[in-house]
N, C-alpha and C positions, 0 to 999 in steps of 0.2 A: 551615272548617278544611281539607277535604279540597281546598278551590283552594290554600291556601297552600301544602300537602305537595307536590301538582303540582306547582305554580310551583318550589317548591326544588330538585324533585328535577327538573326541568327544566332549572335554572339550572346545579345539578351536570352534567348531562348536558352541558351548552356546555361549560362550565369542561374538561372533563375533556375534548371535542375539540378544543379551544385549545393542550392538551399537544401536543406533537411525539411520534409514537407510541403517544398514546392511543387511539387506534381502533387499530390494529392491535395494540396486546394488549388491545382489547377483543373480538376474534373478528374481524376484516376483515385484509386484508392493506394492510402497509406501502405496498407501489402504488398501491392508490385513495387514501391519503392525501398520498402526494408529489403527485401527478397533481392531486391539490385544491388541494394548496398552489402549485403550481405552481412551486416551486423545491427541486429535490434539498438537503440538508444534508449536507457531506462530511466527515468529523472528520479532521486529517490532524498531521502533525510542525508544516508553515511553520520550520523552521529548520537543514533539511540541504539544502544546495543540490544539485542534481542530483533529489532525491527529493519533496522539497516546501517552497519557499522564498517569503516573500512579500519584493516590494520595496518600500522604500514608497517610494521614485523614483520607479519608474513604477505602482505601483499595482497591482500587477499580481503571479498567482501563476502559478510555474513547478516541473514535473518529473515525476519518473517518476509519483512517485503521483497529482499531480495531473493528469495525462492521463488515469490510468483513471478519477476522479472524473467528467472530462469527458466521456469515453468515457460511462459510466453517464448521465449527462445527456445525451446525443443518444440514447440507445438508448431513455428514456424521452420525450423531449421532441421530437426530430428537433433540438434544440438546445443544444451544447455546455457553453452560456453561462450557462443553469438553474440555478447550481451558486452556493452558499452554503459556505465555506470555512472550520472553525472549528478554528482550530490548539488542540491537544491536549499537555500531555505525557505522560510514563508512566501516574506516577498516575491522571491525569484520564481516559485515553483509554475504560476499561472503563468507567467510571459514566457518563460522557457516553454511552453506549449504551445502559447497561443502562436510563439514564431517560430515553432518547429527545431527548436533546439534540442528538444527530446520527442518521441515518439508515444509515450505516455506516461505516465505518472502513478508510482506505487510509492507514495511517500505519505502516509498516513495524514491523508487529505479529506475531511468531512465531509460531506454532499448536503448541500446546503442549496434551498430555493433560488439565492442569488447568486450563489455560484453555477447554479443550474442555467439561470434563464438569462445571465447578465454578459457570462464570461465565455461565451462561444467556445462551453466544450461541454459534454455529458461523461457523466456516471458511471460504470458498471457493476455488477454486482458486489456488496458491501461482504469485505474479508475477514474486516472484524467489529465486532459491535464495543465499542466503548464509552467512556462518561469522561468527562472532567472532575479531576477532583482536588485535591490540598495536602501537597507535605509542610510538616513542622517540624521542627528542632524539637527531639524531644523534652529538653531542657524545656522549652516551653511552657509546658505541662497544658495545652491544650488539647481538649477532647471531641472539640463541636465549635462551628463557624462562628456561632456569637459571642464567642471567647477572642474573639479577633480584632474586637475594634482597635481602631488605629495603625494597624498593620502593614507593612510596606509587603508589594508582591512582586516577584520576580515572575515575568510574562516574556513570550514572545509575542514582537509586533506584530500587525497584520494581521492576524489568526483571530477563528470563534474562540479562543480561549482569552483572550486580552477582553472581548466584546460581555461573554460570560459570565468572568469573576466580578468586573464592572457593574452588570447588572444586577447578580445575585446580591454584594454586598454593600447595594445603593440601594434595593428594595427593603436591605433586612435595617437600615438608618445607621449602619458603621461606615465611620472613616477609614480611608486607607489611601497607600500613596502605591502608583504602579511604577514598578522599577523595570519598562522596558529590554529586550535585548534581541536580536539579531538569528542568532541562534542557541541551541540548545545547549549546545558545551558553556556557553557564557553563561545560561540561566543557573544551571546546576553547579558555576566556579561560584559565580557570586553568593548561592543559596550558600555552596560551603565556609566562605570567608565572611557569612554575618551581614553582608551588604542587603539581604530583605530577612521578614519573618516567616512570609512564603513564600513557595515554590509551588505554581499551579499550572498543571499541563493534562493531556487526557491520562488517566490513570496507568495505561500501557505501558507511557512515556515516561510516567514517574519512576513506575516498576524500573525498567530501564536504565535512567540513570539517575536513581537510589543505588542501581547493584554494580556500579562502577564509580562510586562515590571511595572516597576513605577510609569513612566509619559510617556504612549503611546502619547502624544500630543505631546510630543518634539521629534516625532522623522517621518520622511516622507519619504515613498519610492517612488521612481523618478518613471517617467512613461513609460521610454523605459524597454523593454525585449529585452537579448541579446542573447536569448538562445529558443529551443525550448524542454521541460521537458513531456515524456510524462511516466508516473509514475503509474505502476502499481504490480499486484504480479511477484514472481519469483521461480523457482523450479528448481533440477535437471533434464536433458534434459535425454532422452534414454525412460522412462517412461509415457506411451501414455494415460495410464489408469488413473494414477494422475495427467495426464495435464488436462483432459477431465472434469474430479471431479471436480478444479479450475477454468478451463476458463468456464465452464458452471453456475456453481454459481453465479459465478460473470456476466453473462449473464441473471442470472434467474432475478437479482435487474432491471434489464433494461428494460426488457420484461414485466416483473409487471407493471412498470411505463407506459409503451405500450400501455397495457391492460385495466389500470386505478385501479391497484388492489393492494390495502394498507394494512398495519398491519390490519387498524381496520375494513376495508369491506371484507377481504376475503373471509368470511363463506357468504356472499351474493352472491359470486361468485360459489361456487362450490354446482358441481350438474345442474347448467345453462345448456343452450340448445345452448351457443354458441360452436362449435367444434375445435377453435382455443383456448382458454382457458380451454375446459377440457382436453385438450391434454398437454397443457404448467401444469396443476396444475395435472397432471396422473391419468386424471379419462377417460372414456370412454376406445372406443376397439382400440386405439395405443397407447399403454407403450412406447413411445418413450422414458420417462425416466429412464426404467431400462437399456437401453442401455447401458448406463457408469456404472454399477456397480451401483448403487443409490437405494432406496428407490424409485417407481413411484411417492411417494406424495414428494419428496424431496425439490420439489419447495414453497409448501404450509409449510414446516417447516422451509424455511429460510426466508421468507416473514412473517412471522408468528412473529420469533426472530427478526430481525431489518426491516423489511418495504421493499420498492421497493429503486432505487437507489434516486430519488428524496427525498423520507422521510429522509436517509444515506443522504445524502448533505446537506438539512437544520438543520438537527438536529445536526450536527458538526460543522458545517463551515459556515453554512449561513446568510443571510442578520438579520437575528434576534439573532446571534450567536454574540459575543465577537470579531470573524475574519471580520465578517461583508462582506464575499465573495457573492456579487450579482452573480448567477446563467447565468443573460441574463447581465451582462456588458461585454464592450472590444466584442469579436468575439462569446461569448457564448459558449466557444468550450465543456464544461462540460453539455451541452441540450442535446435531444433525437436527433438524427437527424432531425423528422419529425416535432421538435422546431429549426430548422437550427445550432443543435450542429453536435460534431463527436460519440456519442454515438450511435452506429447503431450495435447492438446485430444480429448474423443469425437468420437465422428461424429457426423457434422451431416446426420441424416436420420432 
């Protein structure tokens, strides 16, 4: 009897490291277990172009969020490529975490008090600051939210943005009817076939898919923000070791930028005689980056695979991009700090 009890409880013991995230909320951290599986899991949108979109032409994922996905895969792996991409929507995104279906979440998720304190995972550093805001048909000929009364709005459920537009346009005494949906391709087929008069999502997202619409021309988003979106990763909270992994990566893109240190000049940087960049790129005598569990050169493998955070900005979303997101318009809030943005990374020492 007592070999069978073994053997079960043996069997449970596999079973239960076969979960994704079961050893790390069995007391270990989320690291040794990517690191075993040897491919990152990244939970992301896949259906806002600019931010995370797959093609199935070419097979292939692109944008903001999935850089840093990649990013996080070369800083674990020294290889980009690591990276297992499992499109999420609203609903889905916090359960696919909280049961370990994905590893974390770069899916243009707001960090929000109740998401903070309610839903057993934290934050890491905010990748990009965004609003809420209102597309119209330009036929419309609307210029400003109190031209809206009566307005049907096309939302996603579950989301601060469903919670938002509700509020804003309940305080301002307009009617209006919410035209639910699922995900984002539905919001933006229905905005196009007339089935609402808006289409309200964080403005990123508008940009996005406006610029995979039909006729982006017929359709304009207003100029107020009703909301404050600040949108970055997200992970199971308790695990200090894979916060550190994450919010440090995602530090590493900013720091670069700092530094002035690109995909394509790196190797002209390392080896220098400056002692704040051999230290950020793990050379010299303080490893400061093995600290976290990391590779010292960890930093030179994710700057390597997508760039600093500015390269990640323009090459998705920016002024030469399809979103056509200006960097320094409105408040600037996605600049370095010491460009009068809120991107202001710790020290790297």
């Amino acid at each position: 009897m007592k070999r069978i009890i073994v053997t079960l409880a043996l069997l449970a013991a596999l079973s239960l490291a076969m979960v994704p995230g079961a050893l790390a909320q069995d007391g270990g951290s989320l690291l040794d277990e990517v690191r075993a599986r040897g491919t990152l899991i990244c939970g992301v949108n896949g259906q806002v172009p600019g931010f995370s979109f797959f093609d199935p032409d070419t097979n292939e994922w692109s944008g903001f969020d999935v850089d840093f996905c990649k990013a996080l895969a070369a800083a674990i792996f020294g290889d980009a490529t690591n990276v297992e991409y499992v499109p999420l929507t609203a609903n889905e995104r916090f359960t696919a975490l909280q049961t370990g279906q994905v590893d974390v979440l770069f899916r243009n998720t707001t960090w929000t008090l109740q998401r903070d304190s309610e839903f057993g995972i934290d934050f890491g550093p905010t990748t990009y600051y965004d609003g809420q805001g209102l597309m119209v048909s330009a036929a419309l000929g609307a210029t400003e939210i109190d031209q809206l009364d009566g307005a049907s709005v096309c939302t996603l459920t579950g989301t601060t943005t469903e919670l938002n537009i509700t509020e804003t346009l309940t305080s301002r005494g307009l009617s209006f009817e919410l035209v639910p949906f699922e995900e984002s391709s539905q919001t933006i087929a229905a905005f196009e076939e007339g089935r609402c008069d808006i289409l309200t999502s964080d403005q990123s997202q508008l940009a996005g898919l406006r610029s995979s619409a039909a006729d982006p021309g017929s359709m304009v988003v207003l100029g107020e923000v009703i909301s404050k979106e600040p949108l970055g990763p997200a992970y199971l909270e308790g695990d200090s070791v894979w916060a550190d992994v994450v919010n440090w990566t995602v530090y590493a893109t900013m720091t670069a930028e700092e530094f002035g240190i690109t995909a394509e000049n790196i190797d002209s940087f390392l080896g220098g005689a400056d002692p704040r960049v051999q230290r950020f790129l793990g050379e010299g005598d303080e490893p400061v980056n093995a600290l976290i569990g990391l590779d010292p050169g960890f930093t030179v493998n994710v700057i390597r695979a997508v760039g600093n955070y500015g390269e990640i900005y323009e090459r998705n979303v920016g002024i030469d991009t399809p979103l056509q997101l200006d960097r320094s318009a409105g408040l600037g809030l996605n600049r370095l700090w010491s460009d009068g943005g809120l991107l202001y990374p710790p020290a790297w020492r």
